[in-house]
C-alpha positions in Angstrom: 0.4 -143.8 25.9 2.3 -141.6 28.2 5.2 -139.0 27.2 7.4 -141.4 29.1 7.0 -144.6 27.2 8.9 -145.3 24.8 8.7 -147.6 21.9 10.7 -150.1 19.9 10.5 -150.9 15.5 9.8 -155.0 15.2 12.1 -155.9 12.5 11.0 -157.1 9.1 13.3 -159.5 9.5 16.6 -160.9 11.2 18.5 -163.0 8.8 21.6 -162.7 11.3 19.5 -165.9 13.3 19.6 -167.8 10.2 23.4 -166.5 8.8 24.8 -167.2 12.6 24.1 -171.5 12.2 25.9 -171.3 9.1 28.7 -168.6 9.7 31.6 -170.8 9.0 30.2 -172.1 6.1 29.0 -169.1 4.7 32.7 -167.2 5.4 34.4 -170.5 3.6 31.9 -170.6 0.5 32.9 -167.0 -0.2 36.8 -167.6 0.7 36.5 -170.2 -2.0 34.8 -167.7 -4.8 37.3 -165.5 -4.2 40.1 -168.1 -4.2 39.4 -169.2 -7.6 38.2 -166.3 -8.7 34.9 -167.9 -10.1 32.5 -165.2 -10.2 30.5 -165.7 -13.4 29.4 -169.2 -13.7 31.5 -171.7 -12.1 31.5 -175.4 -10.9 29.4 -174.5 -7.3 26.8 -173.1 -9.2 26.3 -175.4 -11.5 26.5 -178.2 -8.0 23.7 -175.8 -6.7 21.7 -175.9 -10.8 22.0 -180.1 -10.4 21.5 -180.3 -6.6 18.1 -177.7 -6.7 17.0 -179.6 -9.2 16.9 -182.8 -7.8 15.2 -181.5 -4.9 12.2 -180.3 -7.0 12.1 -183.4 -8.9 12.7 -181.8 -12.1 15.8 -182.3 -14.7 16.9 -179.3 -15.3 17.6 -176.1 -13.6 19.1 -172.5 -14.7 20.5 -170.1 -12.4 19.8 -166.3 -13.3 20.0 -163.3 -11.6 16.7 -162.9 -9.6 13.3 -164.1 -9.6 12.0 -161.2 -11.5 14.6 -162.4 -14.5 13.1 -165.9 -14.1 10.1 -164.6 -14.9 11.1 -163.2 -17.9 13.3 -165.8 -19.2 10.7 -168.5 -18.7 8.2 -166.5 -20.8 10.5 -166.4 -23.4 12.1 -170.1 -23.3 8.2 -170.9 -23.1 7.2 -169.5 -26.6 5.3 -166.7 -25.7 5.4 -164.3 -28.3 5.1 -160.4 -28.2 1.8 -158.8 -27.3 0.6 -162.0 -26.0 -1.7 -162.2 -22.8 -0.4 -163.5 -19.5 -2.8 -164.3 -16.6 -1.5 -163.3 -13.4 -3.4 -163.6 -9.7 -3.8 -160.0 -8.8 -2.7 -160.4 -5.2 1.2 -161.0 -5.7 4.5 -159.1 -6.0 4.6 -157.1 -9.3 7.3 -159.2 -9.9 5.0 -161.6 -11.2 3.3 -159.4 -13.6 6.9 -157.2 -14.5 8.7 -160.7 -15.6 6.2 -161.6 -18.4 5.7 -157.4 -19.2 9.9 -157.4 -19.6 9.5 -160.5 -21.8 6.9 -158.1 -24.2 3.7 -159.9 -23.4 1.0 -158.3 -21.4 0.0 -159.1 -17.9 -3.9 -159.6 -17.3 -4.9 -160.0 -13.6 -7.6 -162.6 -12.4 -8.8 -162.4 -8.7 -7.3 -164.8 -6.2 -9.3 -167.4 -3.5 -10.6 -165.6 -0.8 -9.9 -168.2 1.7 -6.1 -168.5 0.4 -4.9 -165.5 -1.2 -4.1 -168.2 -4.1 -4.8 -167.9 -7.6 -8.7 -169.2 -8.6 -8.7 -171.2 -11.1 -12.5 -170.4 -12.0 -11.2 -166.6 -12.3 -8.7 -168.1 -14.2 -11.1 -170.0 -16.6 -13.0 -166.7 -17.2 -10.3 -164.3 -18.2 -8.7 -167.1 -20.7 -8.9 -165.3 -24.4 -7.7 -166.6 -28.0 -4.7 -163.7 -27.4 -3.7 -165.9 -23.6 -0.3 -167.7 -24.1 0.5 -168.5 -20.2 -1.0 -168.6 -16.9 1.7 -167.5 -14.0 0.5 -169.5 -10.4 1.8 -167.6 -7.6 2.4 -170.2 -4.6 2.7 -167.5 -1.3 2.8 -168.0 2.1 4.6 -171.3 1.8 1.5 -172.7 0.0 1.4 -174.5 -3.6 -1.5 -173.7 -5.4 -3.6 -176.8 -6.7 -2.2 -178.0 -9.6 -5.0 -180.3 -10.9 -7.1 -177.7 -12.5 -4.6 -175.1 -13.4 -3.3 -177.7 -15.7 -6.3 -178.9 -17.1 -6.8 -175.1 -18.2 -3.6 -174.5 -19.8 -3.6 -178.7 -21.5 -7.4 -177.7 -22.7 -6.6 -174.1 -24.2 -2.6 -174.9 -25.4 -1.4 -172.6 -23.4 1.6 -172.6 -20.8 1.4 -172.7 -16.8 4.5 -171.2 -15.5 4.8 -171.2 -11.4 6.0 -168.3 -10.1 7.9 -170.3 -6.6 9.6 -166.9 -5.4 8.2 -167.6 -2.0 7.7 -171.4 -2.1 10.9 -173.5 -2.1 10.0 -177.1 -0.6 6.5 -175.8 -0.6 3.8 -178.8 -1.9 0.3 -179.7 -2.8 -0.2 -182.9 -2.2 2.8 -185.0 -3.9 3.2 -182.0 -6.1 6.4 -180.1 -5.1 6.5 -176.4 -6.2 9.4 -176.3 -9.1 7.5 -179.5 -10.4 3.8 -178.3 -11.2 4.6 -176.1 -14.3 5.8 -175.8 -17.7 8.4 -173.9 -16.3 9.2 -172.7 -12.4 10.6 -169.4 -11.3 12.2 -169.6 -7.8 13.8 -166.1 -6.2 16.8 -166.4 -3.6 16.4 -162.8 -2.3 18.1 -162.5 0.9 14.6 -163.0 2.8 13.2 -165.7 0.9 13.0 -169.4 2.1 16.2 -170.0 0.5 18.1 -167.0 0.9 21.5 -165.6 -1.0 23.7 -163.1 -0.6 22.7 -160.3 -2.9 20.2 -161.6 -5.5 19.8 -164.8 -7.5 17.1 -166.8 -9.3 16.3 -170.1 -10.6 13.9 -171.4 -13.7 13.4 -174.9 -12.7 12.0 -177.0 -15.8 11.4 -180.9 -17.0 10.9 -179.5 -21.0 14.6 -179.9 -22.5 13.8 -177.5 -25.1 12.6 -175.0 -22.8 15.9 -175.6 -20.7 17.9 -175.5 -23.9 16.4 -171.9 -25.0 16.5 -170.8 -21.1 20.6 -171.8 -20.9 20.9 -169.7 -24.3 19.2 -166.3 -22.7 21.2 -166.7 -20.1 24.0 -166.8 -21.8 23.0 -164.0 -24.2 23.4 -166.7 -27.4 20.1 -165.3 -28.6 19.7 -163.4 -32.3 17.8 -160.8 -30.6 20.1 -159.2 -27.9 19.0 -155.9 -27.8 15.9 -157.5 -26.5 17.1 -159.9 -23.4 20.2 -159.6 -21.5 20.5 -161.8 -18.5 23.4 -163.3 -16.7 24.3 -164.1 -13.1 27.4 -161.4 -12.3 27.3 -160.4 -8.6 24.6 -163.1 -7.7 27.0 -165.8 -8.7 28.5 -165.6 -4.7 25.4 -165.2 -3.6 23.9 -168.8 -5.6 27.2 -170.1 -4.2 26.4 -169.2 -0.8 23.1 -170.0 -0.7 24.7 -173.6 -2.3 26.7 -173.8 0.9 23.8 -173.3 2.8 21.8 -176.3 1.1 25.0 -178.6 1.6 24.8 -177.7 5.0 21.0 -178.5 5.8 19.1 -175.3 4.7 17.7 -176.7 1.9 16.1 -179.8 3.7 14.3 -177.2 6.1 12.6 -175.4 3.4 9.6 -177.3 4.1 9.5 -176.2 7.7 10.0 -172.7 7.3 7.1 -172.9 4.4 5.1 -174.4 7.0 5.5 -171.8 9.6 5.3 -169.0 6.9 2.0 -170.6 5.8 1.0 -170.7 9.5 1.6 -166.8 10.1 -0.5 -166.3 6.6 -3.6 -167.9 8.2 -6.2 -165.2 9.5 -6.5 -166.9 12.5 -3.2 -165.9 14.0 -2.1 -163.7 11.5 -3.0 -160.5 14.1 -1.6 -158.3 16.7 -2.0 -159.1 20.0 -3.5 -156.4 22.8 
């Protein structure tokens, strides 16, 4: 390249597309936080809770803080107990290994399918121990992993599947919707996930009412234990609402395109630079 070319960063991302649709929706939704001064909790996010769950075909959801949190609060809803083994794919954010660590259990990686970059169950099968007490299934690049045999591993061995959905709303295997697959489901709304907030927010997705039960409680900080777990939504409540406002206006029903074209970019095939 000559001294007199010049070149230009590609951006990571450009969420002011996606935030420009929605503009006046967005600027009312946070008008109306502000107007009634709900920033902790509130009736839009529990609209959002009811509303995301329903889309994932699941009863209950709990809106926390960030997916990382999710993580954590799910292992601990889920039973598992200090010093407990977690299996985690070890091609993922270290989100999905830090929420079970922050919960006191101990993250054990298992190698992923080459052809996906999804967890292998067969790995999975092989680093199972009397001290495992939950497998975490990463969904990425918009795609589901196959639920079939992940939960014939955890039903055979007693152990819990939690999906970690950070990067997988509206993503599916089959007629298995991601939020739907697990014992629990842990869903991120960072700013440039499928579903995106304002600030940070999360989302532990569940059909197990005592697990929802326990969940609520550790969100709330109505645990014995609080040294241990502390957990609520603060500054991601606008950011849930937002994201709330979004789904009312259509965002939510195009999840399963944009997981379609991020699963698309993930393939190896096009997943390149051009000359």
């Amino acid at each position: 390249m000559s001294t007199s070319e010049t070149t230009s960063a590609v951006p990571f991302v450009d969420l002011s597309i996606m935030h420009g649709e929605i503009q006046s929706e967005i600027d009312a939704a946070i008008a109306g936080t502000i107007e009634r001064g709900d920033f902790i909790l509130g009736a839009e996010v529990e609209r959002f809770e009811a509303d995301f769950a329903g889309y994932c075909g699941v009863r209950h959801a709990i809106g926390v803080g960030s997916g990382t949190a999710a993580l954590q609060i799910a292992t601990l809803a889920l039973g598992v107990e200090p010093g407990a083994e977690v299996i985690v794919p070890a091609h993922t954010y270290i989100a999905s290994a830090l929420g079970p660590l922050h919960a006191g259990a101990v993250p054990v990686f298992c190698e992923v399918d080459e052809a996906t970059g999804l967890i292998d169950p067969g790995a999975v099968a092989a680093t199972i121990t009397e001290r495992t007490a939950a497998i975490v299934a990463v969904h990425l690049y918009g795609q589901a992993c196959d639920p079939a045999p992940l939960r014939a591993l955890a039903d055979r061995h007693g152990i819990a599947l939690i999906e970690d959905a950070a990067q997988a709303h509206g993503a599916s295997f089959g007629d298995a919707r991601a939020g739907s697959i697990g014992d629990a489901a842990c869903f991120s709304f960072y700013p440039s996930k499928n579903l995106g907030a304002f600030g940070d927010g999360g989302m532990v997705c569940t059909d197990d009412d005592a697990v929802a039960d326990l969940g609520e409680d550790l969100v709330d900080n109505d645990v014995s234990d609080r040294d241990q777990f502390e957990a609520r939504l603060a500054e991601a409540d606008a950011g849930i609402e937002a994201a709330a406002r979004g789904m009312a206006s259509g965002e939510l029903a195009s999840c399963p395109a944009t997981c379609a074209y991020r699963g698309g970019c993930a393939h190896p095939s096009i997943c390149r630079l051009e000359a």
